[in-house]
C-alpha positions in Angstrom: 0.0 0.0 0.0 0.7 3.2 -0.8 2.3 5.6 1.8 2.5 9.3 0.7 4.3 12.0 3.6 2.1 15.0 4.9 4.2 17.7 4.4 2.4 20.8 5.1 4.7 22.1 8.3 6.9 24.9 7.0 10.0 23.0 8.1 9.9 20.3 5.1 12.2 20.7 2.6 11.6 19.0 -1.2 14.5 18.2 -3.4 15.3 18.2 -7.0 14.9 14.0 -6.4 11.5 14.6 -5.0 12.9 13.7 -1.4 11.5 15.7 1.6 13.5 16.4 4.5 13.4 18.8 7.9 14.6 18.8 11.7 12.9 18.3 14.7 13.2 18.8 18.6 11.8 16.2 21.2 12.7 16.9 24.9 16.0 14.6 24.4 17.6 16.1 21.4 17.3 17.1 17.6 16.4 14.4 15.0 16.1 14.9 10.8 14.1 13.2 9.2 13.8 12.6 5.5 11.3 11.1 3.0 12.3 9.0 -0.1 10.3 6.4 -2.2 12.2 3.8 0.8 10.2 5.5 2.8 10.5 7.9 6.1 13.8 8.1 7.7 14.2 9.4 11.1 18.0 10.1 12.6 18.9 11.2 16.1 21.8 14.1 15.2 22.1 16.0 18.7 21.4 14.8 22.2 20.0 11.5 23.3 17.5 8.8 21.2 15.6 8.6 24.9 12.1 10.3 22.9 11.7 9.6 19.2 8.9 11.2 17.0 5.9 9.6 16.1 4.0 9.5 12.9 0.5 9.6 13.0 -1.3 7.3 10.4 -4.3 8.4 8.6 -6.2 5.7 6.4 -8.5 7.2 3.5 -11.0 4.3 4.8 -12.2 6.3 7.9 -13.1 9.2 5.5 -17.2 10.0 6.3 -19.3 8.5 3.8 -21.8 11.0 3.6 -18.6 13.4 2.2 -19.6 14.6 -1.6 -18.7 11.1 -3.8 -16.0 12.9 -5.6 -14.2 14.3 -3.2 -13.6 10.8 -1.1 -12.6 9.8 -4.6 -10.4 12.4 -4.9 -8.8 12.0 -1.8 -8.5 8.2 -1.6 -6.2 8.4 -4.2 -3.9 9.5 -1.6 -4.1 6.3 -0.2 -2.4 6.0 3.3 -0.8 9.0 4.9 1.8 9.7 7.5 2.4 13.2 9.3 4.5 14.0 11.8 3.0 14.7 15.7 5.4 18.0 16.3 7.4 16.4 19.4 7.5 20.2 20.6 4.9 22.2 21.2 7.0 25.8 21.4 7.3 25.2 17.8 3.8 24.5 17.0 2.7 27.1 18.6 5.3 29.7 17.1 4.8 28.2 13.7 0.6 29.0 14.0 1.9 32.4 15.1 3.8 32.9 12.4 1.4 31.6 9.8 -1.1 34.6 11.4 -2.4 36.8 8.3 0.4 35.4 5.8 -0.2 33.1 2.7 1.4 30.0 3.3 4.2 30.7 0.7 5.0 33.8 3.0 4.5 31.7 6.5 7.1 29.2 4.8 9.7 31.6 3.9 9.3 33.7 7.2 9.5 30.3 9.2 12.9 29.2 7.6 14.3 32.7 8.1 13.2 32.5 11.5 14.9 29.3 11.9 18.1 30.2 10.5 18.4 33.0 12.2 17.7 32.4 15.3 17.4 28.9 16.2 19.4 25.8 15.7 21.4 24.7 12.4 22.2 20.8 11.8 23.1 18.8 9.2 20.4 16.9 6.9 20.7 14.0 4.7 20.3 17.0 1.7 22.1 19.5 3.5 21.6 21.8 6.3 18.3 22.1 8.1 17.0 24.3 11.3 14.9 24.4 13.9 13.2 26.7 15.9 14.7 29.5 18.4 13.2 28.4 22.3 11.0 30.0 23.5 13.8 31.2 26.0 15.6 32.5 23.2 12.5 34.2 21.5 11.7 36.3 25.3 15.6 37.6 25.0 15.3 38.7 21.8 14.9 42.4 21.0 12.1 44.2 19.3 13.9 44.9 16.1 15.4 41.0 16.2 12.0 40.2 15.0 11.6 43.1 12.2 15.0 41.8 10.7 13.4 38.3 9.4 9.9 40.0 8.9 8.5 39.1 11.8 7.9 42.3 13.3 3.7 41.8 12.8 4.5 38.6 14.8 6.5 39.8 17.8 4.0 40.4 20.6 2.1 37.3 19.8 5.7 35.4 20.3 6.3 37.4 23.5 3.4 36.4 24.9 3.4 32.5 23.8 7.0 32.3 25.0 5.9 34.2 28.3 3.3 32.0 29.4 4.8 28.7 27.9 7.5 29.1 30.4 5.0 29.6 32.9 2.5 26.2 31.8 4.3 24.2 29.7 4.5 21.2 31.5 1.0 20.9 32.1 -0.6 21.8 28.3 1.9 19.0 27.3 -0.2 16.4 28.9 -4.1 17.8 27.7 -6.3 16.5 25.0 -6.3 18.7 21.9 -9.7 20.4 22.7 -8.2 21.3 26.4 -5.0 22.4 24.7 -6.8 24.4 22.1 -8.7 26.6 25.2 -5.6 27.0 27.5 -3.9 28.6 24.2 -6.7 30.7 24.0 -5.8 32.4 27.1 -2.7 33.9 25.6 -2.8 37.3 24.1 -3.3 37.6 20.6 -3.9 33.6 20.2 -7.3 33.4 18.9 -9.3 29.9 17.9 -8.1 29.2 14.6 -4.2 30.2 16.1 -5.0 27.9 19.1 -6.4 25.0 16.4 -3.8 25.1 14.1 -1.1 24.6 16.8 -2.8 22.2 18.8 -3.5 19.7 16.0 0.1 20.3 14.6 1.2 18.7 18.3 -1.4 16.5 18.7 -1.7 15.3 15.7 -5.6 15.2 15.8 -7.3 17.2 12.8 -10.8 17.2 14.1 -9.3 20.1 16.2 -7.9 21.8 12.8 -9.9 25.0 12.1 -11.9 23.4 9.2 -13.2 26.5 7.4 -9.2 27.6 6.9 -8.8 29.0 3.4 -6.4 25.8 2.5 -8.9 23.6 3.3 -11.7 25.0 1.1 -9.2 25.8 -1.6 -8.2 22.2 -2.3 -11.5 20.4 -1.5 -13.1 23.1 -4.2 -9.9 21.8 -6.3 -10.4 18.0 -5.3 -14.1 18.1 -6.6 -14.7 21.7 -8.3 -18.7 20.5 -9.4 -19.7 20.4 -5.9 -22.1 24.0 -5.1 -19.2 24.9 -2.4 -20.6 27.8 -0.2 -19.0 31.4 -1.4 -15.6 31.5 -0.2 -16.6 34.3 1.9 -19.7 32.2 3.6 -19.7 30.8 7.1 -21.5 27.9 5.9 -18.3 26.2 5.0 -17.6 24.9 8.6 -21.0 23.3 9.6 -21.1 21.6 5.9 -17.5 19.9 6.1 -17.8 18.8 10.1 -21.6 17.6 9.3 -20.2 14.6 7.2 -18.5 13.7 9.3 -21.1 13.8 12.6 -19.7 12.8 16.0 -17.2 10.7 14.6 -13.9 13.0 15.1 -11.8 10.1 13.0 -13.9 10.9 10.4 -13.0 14.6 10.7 -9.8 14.3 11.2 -9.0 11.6 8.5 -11.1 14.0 5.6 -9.3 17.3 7.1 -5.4 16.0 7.0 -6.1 14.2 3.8 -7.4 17.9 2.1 -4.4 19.2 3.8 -2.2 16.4 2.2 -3.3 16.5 -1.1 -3.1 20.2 -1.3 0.8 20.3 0.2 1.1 17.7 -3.1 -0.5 19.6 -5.2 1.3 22.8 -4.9 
């Protein structure tokens, strides 16, 4: 079966070979990991192996029948899909921040700039990757640090994410997606599609994802372009795409990421 990489996080790298590659920190060290027609490659390159990252699986099987027919046809092409849980949260949530009011070609390029600049520089299997800046890092970092890799929109938002992380970290590590997505609610400038987008990102549950997001009804109008989609601009959007689906969050979830998949693909 078929096994195709989500690779809508900022961080992945493509190649000229078609491989996909990006780094990652868990709470023991900083991994790469790298995606080839072999298959996904994970590689512990600083600290200890104690926490690996974990791939969440996503079968096109569990998408909600009652879905429009040629969008489940359109997605189930995919066939099985892996994406990555972010091991660290700091970066989810900074990466949702820095998506804020940004097409994702700009989040992207602001995101690696960020990294680069700021954060951690290691060696991939294609050449050198980055992570993210702590959220340490980010509080001792001066106003017009953030204007110099475009970020200057972003800095308060950061500021106040890295402020209260410090203070609650340990705990929103350990809640459920929904709990997770109403503690970051309670930071400044972290509204519900901010607080979504991060906690599914760490989670790894897209029944969390804010499902009217302009990516999602971009590609699903792509996926299956004779369905009457609500105006781009209606609210109706939301209630349509998590009515298929019911009470049955794998549902949700499995028809959200694949959208999400197929559109990183298709771009």
């Amino acid at each position: 079966m078929t096994v195709v990489l989500t690779s809508d996080h900022p961080a992945w790298h493509t190649y000229d070979n078609g491989a996909r590659a990006r780094a990652v920190r868990t709470f023991s060290g900083i991994w790469t990991l790298s995606h080839d027609e072999q298959g996904l490659h994970v590689q512990c390159v600083h600290g200890t192996e104690d926490i690996k990252p974990t791939v969440v699986i996503t079968d096109p099987a569990h998408l909600p029948a009652a879905a429009p027919a040629a969008l489940r046809a359109g997605l189930a092409e995919l066939g099985t899909t892996q994406r990555l849980a972010n091991p660290w949260l700091w970066d989810a949530i900074s990466t949702a921040i820095l998506r804020q009011v940004v097409r994702a070609d700009q989040a992207r390029k602001l995101y690696r700039a960020w990294c680069r600049t700021y954060g951690v520089t290691v060696d991939g299997p294609f050449g050198e990757l980055a992570v993210a800046p702590t959220h340490t890092e980010v509080l001792a970092l001066a106003d017009e640090e953030f204007a110099t890799v475009g970020a200057k929109f972003h800095r308060t938002a950061l500021q106040a994410a890295a402020d209260h992380y410090e203070r609650h970290y340990t705990s929103w590590q350990h809640l459920d997606a929904a709990d997770l997505v109403i503690a970051l609610t309670g930071i400044p400038r972290i509204g519900p599609w901010t607080a979504r987008a991060a906690a599914a990102d760490f989670t790894g549950d897209f029944s969390i994802y804010p499902h009217d997001d302009l990516a999602v009804r971009i590609w699903a109008a792509q996926i299956a372009p004779a369905y009457p989609w609500p105006d781009k601009s209606d609210k109706a959007f939301g209630p349509l795409w998590t009515g298929w689906a019911g009470a049955d969050r794998t549902a949700l979830h499995t028809l959200t990421l694949a959208t999400l998949t197929w559109g990183a693909h298709a771009r």
